[in-house]
C-alpha positions in Angstrom: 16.6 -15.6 57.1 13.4 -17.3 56.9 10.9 -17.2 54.0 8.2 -15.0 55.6 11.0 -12.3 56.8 11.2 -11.5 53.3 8.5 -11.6 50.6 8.1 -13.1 47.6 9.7 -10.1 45.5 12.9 -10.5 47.7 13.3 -14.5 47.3 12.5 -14.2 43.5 15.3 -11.7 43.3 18.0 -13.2 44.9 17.5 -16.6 43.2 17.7 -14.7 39.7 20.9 -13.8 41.1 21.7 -17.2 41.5 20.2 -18.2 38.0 22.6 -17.5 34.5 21.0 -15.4 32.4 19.3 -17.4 29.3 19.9 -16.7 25.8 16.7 -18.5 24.3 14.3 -15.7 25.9 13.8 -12.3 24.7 11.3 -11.0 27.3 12.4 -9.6 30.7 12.5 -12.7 33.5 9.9 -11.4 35.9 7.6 -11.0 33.0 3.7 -13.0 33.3 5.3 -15.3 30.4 8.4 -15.6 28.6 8.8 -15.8 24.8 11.1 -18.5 23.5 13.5 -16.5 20.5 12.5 -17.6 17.1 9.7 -20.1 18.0 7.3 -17.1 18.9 6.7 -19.5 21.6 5.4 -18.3 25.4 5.8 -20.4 28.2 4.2 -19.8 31.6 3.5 -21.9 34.9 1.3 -21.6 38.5 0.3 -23.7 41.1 -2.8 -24.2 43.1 -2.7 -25.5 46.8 -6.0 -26.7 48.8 -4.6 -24.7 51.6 -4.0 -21.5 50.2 -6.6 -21.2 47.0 -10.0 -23.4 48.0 -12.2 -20.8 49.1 -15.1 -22.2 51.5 -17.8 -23.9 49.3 -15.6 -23.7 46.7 -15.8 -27.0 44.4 -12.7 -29.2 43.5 -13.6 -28.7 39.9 -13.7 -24.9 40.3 -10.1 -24.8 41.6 -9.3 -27.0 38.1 -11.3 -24.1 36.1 -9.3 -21.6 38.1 -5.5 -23.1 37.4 -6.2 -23.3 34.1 -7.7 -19.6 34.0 -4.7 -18.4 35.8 -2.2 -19.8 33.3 -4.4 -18.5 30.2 -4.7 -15.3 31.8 -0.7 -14.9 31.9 -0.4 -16.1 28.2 -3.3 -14.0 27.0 -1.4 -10.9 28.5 1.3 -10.8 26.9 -0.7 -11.3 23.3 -0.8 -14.9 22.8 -2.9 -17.4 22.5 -2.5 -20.5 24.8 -1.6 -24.2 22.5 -1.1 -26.7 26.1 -0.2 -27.8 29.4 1.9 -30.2 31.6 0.4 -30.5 35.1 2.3 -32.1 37.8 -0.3 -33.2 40.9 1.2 -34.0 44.0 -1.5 -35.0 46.5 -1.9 -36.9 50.2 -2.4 -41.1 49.6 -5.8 -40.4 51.8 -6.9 -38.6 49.6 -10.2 -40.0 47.9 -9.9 -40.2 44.1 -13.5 -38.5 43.1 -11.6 -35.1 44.4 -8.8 -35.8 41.7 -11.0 -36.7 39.1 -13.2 -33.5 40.0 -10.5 -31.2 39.9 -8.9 -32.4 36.6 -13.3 -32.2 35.2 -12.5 -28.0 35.7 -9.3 -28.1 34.2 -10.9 -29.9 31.4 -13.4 -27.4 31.0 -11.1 -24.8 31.0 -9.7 -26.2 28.2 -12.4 -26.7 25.9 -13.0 -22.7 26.6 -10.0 -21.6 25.6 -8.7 -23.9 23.7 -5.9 -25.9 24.7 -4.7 -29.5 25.6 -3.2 -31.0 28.6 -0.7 -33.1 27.2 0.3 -35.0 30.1 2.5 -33.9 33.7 3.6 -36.0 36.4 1.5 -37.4 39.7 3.5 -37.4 43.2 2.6 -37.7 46.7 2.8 -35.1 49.7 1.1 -34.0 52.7 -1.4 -31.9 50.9 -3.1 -30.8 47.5 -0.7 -29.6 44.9 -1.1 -29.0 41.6 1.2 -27.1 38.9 0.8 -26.3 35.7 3.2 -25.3 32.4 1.6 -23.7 29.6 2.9 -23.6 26.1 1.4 -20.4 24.0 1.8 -18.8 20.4 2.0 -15.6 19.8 -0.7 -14.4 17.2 1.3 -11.1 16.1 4.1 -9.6 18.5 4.9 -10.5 22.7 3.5 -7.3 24.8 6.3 -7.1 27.7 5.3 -5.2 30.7 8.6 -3.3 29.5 7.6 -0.8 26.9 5.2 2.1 28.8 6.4 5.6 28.9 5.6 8.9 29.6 2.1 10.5 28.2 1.3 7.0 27.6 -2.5 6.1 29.0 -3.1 3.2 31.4 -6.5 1.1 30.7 -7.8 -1.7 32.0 -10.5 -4.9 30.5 -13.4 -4.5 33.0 -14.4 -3.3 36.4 -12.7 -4.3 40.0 -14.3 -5.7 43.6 -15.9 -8.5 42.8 -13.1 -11.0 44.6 -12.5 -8.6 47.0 -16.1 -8.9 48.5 -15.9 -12.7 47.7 -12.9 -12.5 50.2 -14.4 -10.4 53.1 -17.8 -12.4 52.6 -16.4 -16.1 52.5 -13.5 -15.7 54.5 -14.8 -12.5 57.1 -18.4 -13.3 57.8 -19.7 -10.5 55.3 -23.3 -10.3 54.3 -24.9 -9.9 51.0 -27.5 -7.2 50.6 -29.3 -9.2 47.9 -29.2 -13.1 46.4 -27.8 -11.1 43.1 -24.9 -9.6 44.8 -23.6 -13.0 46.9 -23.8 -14.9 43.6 -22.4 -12.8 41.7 -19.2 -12.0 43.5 -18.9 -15.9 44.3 -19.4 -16.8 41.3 -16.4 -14.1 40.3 -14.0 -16.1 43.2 -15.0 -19.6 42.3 -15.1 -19.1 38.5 -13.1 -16.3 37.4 -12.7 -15.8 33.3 -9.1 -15.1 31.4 -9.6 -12.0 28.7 -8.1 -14.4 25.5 -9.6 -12.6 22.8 -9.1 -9.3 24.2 -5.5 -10.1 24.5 -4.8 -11.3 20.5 -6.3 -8.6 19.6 -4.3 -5.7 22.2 -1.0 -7.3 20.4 -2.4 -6.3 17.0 -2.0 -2.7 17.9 1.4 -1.4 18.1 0.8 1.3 20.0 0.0 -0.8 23.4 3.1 -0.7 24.7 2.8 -3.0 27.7 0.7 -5.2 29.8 0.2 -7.3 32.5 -3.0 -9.6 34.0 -4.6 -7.9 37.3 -4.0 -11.3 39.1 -1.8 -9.7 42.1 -4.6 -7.0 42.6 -4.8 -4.1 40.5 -2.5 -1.7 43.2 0.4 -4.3 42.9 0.0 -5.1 38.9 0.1 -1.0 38.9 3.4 -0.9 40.7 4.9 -4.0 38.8 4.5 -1.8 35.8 6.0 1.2 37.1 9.1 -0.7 38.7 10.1 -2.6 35.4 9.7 0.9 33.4 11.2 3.0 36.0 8.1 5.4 35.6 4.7 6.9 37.7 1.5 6.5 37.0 -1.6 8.9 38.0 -5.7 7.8 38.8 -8.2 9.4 37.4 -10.5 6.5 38.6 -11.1 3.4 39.7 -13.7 1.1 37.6 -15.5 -0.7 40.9 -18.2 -3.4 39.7 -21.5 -1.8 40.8 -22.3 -5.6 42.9 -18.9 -4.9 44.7 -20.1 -1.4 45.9 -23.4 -2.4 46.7 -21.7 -5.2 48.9 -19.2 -2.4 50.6 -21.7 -0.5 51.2 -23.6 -2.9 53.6 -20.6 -4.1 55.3 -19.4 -0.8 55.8 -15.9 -1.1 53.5 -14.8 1.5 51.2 -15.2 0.1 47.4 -11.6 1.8 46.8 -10.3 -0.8 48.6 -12.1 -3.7 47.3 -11.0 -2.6 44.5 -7.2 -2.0 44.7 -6.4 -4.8 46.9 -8.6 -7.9 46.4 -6.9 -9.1 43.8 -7.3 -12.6 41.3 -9.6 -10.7 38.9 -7.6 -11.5 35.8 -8.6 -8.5 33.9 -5.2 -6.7 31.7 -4.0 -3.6 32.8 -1.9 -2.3 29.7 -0.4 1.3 28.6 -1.2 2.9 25.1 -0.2 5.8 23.4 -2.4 8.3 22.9 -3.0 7.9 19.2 -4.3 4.7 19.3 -6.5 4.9 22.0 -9.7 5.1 19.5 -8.5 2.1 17.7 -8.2 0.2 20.9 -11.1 1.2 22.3 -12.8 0.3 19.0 -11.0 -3.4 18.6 -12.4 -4.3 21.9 -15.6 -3.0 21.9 -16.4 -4.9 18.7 -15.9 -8.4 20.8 -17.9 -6.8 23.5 -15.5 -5.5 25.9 -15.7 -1.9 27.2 -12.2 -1.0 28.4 -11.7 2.0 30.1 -9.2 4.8 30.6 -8.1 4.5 34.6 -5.8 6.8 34.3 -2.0 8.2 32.8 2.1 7.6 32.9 4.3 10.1 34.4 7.8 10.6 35.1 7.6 10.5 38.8 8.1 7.2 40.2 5.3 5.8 42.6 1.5 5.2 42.2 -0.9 7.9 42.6 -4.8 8.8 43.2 -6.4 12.2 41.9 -9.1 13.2 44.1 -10.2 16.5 42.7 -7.3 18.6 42.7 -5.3 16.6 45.1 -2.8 13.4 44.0 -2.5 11.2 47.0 0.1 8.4 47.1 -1.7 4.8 46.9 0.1 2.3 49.4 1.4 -0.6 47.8 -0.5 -3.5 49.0 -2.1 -6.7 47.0 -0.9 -10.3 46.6 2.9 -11.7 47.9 3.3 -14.9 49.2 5.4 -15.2 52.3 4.7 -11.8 53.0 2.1 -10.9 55.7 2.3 -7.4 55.7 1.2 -7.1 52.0 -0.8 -9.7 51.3 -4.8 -8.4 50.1 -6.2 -5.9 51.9 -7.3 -5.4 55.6 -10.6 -6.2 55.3 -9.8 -9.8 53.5 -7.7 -12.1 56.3 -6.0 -14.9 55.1 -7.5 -17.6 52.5 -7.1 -20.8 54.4 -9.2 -23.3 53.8 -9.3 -27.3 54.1 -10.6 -30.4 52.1 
């Protein structure tokens, strides 16, 4: 059976079939990062490819920026705070060496914003641009598992959605912008996206967040990650939709909802929080300028679901899978294939 027949989910299941099961972790294996016993020690990895990840005008130094975002993001999720990396580059021998140099000035900014060092990595060749990268983290208080949400429990997330899932439709589809402020802003949100580090440390000094995950997959998928690992339901009161995202909708005739749900690599956390701490949460973040908002609440029934007025309306599970065409973004987005 080929790789495309079954989905990135499937493949990733059968080979932790295939894989013992380690005794130096104490997180669940499909977790953003795993914590290391004793060391209070994460460790996470991704991988960029020119083919799948450099949008159109994108800059070789924005794809560095945006592995090294990707990895934070993961770390910051789980309530930790990232140390450094191993990258391994594998690259054509065509290929001209300002690029390389370009890419690794992004990742180098992206280390001087959030603080950690590349320590080193490996350099191979191959028939196109790829480049992986291993971060080492430290837990500042206690590891936040997507394991841990349960009934009553509120779901919240760091900021508003839509902002890659114009970026998408306009770079990839042919959109139009209504305004100069609305195409560079949701650019700017594809080509530069930020990690939420500080909001992260400071979700894992609240014991009542009770799990978490990074929005990366789209916020539809991340929402039905959560209820899968915690056998549980969760219920919509509302969407946060970045007013430049439904501006841009709006024009091009899309609905925001689905900008929203489905466009995915926005890095924001989605986490779950008992009731009575939902003032100090709100509080702790607010204070570093982050307005997180209530989207919505944990029930037993499993599945996602939208309340629109009185009606609750199942959400189809869509967002990002590789190999997997029939889930992959949204159906305004197409695929994100682009060339250097």
């Amino acid at each position: 059976m080929r790789l495309k027949d079954l989905g990135e989910r499937e493949i990733i299941r059968k080979l932790l079939e295939l894989i013992p099961e380690p005794k130096l972790t104490r997180s669940n294996r499909i977790d953003d990062a795993v914590l290391l016993k004793d060391f209070d020690l994460v460790v996470s990895c991704d991988a960029v490819c020119d083919i799948t990840d450099k949008l159109p005008g994108m800059k070789w130094a924005d794809l560095g920026w945006k592995l090294g975002v990707m990895c934070v993001s993961d770390v910051a999720s789980k309530g930790a705070c990232p140390l450094g990396t191993l990258i391994s580059l594998n690259a054509p021998s065509e290929l001209e060496m300002e690029v390389v140099e370009e890419f690794y000035e992004g990742l180098v900014e992206a280390s001087r914003e959030y603080g950690f060092e590349i320590w080193g990595g490996d350099l191979g060749e191959a028939p196109r641009f790829l480049a992986s990268l291993f971060m080492l983290g430290k837990v500042k208080r206690r590891f936040i598992s997507r394991r841990g949400a349960r009934e009553g429990d509120l779901v919240l997330v760091t900021g508003k959605f839509g902002l890659t899932g114009a970026a998408y439709h306009l770079l990839l589809r042919g959109g139009q912008a209504p305004s100069e402020h609305v195409r560079n802003t949701i650019v700017q949100a594809a080509y530069r996206p930020r990690a939420r580090l500080r909001e992260g440390v400071i979700l894992s000094e609240i014991d009542g967040v009770s799990s978490s995950i990074d929005s990366s997959d789209g916020l539809a998928e991340s929402l039905y990650q959560l209820c899968d690992v915690n056998q549980i339901g969760i219920v919509l009161e509302r969407v946060p939709i970045a007013q430049e995202a439904i501006e841009y909708a709006e024009y091009n005739g899309i609905e925001p909802l689905e900008l929203a749900l489905y466009g995915g690599e926005e890095y924001e956390i989605v986490f779950t929080v008992r009731r009575s701490s939902l003032d100090e949460v709100l509080d702790r973040l607010l204070s570093i300028g982050c307005r997180a908002e209530v989207i919505g609440t944990v029930i037993k029934e499993r599945g996602l679901f939208l309340k629109v007025e009185d009606q609750v309306q199942p959400i189809e599970r869509r967002g990002w899978e590789h190999y997997s065409r029939s889930r992959n973004r949204n159906k305004y987005l197409g695929a994100n294939l682009c060339t250097w």
